[in-house]
C-alpha positions in Angstrom: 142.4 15.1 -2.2 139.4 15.1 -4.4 137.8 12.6 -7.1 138.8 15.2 -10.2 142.6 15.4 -8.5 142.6 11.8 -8.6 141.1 11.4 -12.2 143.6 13.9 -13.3 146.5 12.5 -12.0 145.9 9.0 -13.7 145.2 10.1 -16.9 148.1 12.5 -16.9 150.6 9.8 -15.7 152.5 8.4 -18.5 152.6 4.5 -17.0 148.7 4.5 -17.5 147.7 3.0 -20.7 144.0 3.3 -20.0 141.6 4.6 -16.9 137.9 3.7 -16.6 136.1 5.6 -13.6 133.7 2.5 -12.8 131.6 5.1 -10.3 132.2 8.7 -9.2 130.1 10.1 -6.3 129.8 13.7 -5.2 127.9 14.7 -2.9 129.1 17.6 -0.6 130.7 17.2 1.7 131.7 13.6 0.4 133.2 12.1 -2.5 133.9 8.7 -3.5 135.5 7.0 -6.7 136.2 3.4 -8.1 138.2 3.1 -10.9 140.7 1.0 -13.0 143.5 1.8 -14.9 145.5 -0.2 -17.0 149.3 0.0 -17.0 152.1 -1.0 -18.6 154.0 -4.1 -19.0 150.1 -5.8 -18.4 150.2 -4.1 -14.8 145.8 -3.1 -13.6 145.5 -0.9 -10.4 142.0 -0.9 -8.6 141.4 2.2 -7.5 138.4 2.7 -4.7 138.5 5.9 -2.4 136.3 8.2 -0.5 136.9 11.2 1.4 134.7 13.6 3.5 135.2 16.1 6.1 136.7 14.1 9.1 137.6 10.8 7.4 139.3 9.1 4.4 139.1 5.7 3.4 141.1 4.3 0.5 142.7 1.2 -1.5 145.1 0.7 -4.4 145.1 -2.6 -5.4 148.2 -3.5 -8.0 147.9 -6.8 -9.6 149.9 -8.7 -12.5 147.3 -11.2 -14.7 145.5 -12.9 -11.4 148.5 -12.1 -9.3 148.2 -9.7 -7.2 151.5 -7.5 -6.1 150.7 -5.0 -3.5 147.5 -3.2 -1.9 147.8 -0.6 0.4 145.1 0.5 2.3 143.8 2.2 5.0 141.0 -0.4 6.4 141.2 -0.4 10.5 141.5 -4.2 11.0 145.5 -4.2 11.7 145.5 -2.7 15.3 148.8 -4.1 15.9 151.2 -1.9 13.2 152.8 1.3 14.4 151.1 2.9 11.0 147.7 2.2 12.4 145.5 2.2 10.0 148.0 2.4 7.0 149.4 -0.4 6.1 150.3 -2.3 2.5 149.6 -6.3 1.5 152.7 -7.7 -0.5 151.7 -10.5 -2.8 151.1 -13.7 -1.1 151.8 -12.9 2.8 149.6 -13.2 5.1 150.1 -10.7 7.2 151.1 -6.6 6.0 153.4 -4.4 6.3 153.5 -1.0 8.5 153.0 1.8 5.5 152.5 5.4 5.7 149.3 7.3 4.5 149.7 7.0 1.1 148.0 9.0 -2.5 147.1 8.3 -5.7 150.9 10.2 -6.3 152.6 7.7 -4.3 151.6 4.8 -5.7 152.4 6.3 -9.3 155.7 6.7 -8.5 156.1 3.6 -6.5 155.0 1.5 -9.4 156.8 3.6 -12.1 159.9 2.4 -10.1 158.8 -1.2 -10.0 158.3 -0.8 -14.2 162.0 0.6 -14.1 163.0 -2.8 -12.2 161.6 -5.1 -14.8 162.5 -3.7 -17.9 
């Protein structure tokens, strides 16, 4: 996926209040973005990701105030999950959860049904 696909689907998703691209990098063959976007219901989502030809590195950090709800990321340090390296943090535990490769699409809808939850 590239850095405009990502931009594009934030600021076309209707739970994102407000997106600022903190750093945008490309540089054939590699791209790389940080950004935030505010949600709503006082949700923020850290946004860091860079691809290139043979690898992809990502994180999508959700946080309430200075709680943090879920990060999933793709950072090798979990060698012991099935989903190798994919894998998501859930609030306060310790250790993750297995996770599948995930996009910026995914998390969208994930936390669109996580608004729905808590009307």
């Amino acid at each position: 996926m590239t850095i405009s696909k990502i931009v594009s689907a934030l600021s076309s998703s209707e739970i994102v209040l407000e997106l600022k691209v903190l750093k945008a990098i490309v540089e054939p063959p590699v791209q790389a973005l940080k950004a935030r976007a505010t949600l709503k219901d006082g949700y923020l989502l850290e946004i860091s990701e860079s691809v290139g030809p043979d690898f992809r590195r990502y994180s999508y950090h959700l946080q309430k105030e200075d709680a943090m709800i879920k990060r999933w990321d793709n950072s090798p340090h979990w060698k012991n999950l099935k989903t190798f390296p994919y894998h998501v943090h859930k609030g306060n535990e310790a250790e993750p959860r297995e996770s599948p490769e995930v996009f910026i699409e995914d998390v969208l809808r994930k936390v669109k049904k996580l608004l729905s939850l808590n009307p």
